[in-house]
C-alpha positions in Angstrom: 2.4 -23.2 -3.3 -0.5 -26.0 -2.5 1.1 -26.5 1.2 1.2 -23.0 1.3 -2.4 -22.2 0.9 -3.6 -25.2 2.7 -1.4 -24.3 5.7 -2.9 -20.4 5.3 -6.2 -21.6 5.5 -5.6 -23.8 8.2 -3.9 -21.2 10.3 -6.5 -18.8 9.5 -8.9 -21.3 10.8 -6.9 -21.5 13.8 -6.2 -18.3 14.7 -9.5 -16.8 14.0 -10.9 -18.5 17.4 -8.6 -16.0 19.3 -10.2 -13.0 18.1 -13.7 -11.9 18.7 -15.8 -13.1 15.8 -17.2 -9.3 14.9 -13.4 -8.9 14.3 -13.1 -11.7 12.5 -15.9 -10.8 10.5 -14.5 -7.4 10.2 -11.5 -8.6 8.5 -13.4 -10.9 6.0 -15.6 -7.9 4.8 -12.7 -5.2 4.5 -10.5 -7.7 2.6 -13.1 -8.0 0.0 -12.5 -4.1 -1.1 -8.7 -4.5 -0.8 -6.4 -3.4 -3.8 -2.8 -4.5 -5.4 -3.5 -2.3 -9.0 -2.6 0.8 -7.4 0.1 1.0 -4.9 1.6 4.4 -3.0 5.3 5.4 -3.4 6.3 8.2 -0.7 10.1 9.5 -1.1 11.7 11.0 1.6 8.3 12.4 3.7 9.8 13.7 6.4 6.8 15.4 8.8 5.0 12.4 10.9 1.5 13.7 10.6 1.4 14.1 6.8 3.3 10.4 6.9 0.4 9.1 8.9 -2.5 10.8 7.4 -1.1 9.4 3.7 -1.4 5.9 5.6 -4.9 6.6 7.0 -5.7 7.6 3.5 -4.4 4.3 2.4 -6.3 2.1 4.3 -9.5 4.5 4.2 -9.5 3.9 -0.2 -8.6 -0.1 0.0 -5.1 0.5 -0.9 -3.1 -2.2 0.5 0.6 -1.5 -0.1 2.6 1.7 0.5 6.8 1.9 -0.4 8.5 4.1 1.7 11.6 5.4 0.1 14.0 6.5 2.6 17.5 8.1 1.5 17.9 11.2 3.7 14.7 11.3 6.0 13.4 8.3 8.0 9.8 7.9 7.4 7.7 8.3 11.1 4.3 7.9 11.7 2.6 9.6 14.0 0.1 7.4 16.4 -2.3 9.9 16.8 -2.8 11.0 13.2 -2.4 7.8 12.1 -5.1 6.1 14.1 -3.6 2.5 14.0 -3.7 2.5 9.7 0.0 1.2 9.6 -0.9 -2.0 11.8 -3.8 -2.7 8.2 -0.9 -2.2 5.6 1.6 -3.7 4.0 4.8 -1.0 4.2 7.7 -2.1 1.8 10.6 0.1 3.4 13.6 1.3 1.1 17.2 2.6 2.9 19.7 0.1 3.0 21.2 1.1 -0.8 22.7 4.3 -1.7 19.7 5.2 -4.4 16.7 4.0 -2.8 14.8 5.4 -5.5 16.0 3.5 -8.1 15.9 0.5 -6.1 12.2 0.9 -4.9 11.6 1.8 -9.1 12.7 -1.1 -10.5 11.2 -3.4 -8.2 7.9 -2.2 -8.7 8.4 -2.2 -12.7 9.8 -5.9 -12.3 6.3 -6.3 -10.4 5.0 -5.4 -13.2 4.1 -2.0 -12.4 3.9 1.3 -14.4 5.5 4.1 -12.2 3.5 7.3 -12.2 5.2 10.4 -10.9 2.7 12.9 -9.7 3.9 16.1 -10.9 3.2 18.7 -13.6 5.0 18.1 -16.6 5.5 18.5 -19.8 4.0 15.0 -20.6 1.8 14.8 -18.1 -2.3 14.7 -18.2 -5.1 15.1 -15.2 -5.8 12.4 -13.0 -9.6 12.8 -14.3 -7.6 11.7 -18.2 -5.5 9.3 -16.5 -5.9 5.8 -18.4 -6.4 3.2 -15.6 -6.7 0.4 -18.0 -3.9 0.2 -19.4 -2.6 -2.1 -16.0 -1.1 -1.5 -12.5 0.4 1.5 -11.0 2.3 2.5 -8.5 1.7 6.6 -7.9 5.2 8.4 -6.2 4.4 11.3 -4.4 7.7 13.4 -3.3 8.7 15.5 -0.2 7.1 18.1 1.3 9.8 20.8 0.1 10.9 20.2 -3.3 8.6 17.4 -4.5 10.0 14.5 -6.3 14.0 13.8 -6.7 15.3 13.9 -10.3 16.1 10.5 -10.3 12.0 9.4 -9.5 11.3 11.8 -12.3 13.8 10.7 -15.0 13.1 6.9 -14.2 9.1 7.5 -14.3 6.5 5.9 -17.4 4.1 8.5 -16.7 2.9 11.5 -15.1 0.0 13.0 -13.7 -0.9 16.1 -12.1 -4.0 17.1 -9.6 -5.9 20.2 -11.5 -5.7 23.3 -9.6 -7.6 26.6 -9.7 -5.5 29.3 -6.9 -2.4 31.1 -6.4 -0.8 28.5 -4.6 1.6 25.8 -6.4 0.5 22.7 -4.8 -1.2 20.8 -2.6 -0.3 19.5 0.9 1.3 16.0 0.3 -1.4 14.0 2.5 -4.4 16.2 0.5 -2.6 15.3 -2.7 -2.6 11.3 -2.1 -6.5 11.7 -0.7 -7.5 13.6 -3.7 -5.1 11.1 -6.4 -6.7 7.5 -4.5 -10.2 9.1 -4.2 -10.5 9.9 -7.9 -8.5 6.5 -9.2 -10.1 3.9 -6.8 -13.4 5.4 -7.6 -13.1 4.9 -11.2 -11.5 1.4 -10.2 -14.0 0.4 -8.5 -17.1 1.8 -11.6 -14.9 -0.5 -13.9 -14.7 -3.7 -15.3 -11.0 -4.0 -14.2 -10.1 -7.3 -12.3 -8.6 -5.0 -9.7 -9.4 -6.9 -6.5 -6.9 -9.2 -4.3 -6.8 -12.9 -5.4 -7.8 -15.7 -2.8 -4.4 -16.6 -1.7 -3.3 -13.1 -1.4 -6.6 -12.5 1.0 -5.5 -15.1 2.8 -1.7 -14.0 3.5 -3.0 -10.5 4.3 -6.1 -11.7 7.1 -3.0 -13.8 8.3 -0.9 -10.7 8.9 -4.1 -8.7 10.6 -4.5 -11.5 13.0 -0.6 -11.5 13.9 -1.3 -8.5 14.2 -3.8 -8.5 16.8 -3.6 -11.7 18.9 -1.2 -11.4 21.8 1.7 -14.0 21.3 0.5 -14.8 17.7 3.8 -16.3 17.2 4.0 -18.7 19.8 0.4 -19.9 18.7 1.2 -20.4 15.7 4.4 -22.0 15.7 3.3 -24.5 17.5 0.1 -25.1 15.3 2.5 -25.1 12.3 4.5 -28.0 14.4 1.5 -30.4 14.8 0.6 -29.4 10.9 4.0 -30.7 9.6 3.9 -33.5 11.9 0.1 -34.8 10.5 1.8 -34.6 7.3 4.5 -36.9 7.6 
């Protein structure tokens, strides 16, 4: 884990010289407001624009990782709407097993996470009631259609709901997951809750934004990696 770091820091060092510095800068100011407590679950979206308005949403409230369960539509973002958000994030993709869902579930709950279905429900309370103390969560938000699948809502800790004062029965997926990260991050960030990224994970994340953006980042850095290993021996 030592080599690790040092190497991270090291590369980050190196890399940062082929980026302007305001971009540089940039990075080092945004990753101070990024998040891990709270993480976005999206089964089966299936429009682009609401799938890449959730991920400008994302970024926008400091959220850093989004799962993307895929078991009968294939998640697709939409360049336009999306505005580049996807290139900030980290996207954990689900469709190689036959239940994604459960897959994607017990991941996050072996991560340590308690999964929140955002639904109404018999057990459910307002997101204004919603104890964000109590450790990290990861908030599912269903399809367009039907909302979330039995199995997300049978294998869920808790549930939440987004009060409403009209006729209509819900909210628009992307307004839901603006209106859900608005209200939580905000009282996230009014807390005393150590919900911020630690060093290391800074570091691996301002590693994958300048990948991200240098042209032939690999190339660069393989052979930086190369000269590191070889100081070492």
């Amino acid at each position: 884990m030592g080599h690790n770091n040092s190497l991270n820091k090291k590369l980050i060092e190196h890399l940062s010289q082929f980026v302007f510095e305001r971009r540089f800068n940039l990075f080092n100011e945004v990753i101070k407001y990024r998040t891990r407590y709270v993480t976005v679950v999206l089964e089966d979206i299936f429009q682009a624009q609401n799938a890449s308005a959730v991920l400008r949403t994302c970024d926008c409230m400091g959220v850093q990782d989004v799962h993307v369960i895929e078991n009968r539509n294939k998640f697709n973002v939409d360049s336009e709407v999306d505005m580049g958000a996807s290139k900030w994030l980290t996207l954990k993709r689900y469709n190689s097993k036959e239940n994604n869902t459960l897959e994607a579930i017990n991941n996050l709950r072996k991560n340590g996470y308690r999964i929140v279905a955002t639904t109404p429900h018999t057990n459910d309370c307002s997101i204004k009631d919603f104890d964000i103390t109590k450790g990290k969560f990861a908030l599912l938000f269903g399809t367009e259609l039907t909302g979330l699948s039995k199995n997300a809502l049978d294998n869920a800790d808790e549930f939440v709901r987004i009060p409403m004062y009209g006729f209509t029965e819900s909210y628009n997926i992307s307004v839901s997951v603006a209106l859900t990260l608005y209200e939580l991050t905000s009282r996230l960030r009014e807390s005393e809750i150590d919900y911020l990224l630690s060093n290391s994970e800074r570091d691996e994340i301002i590693l994958d934004w300048l990948r991200a953006t240098i042209r032939n980042a690999h190339l660069i850095e393989k052979r930086f990696v190369e000269d590191f290993d070889k100081h070492l021996m």
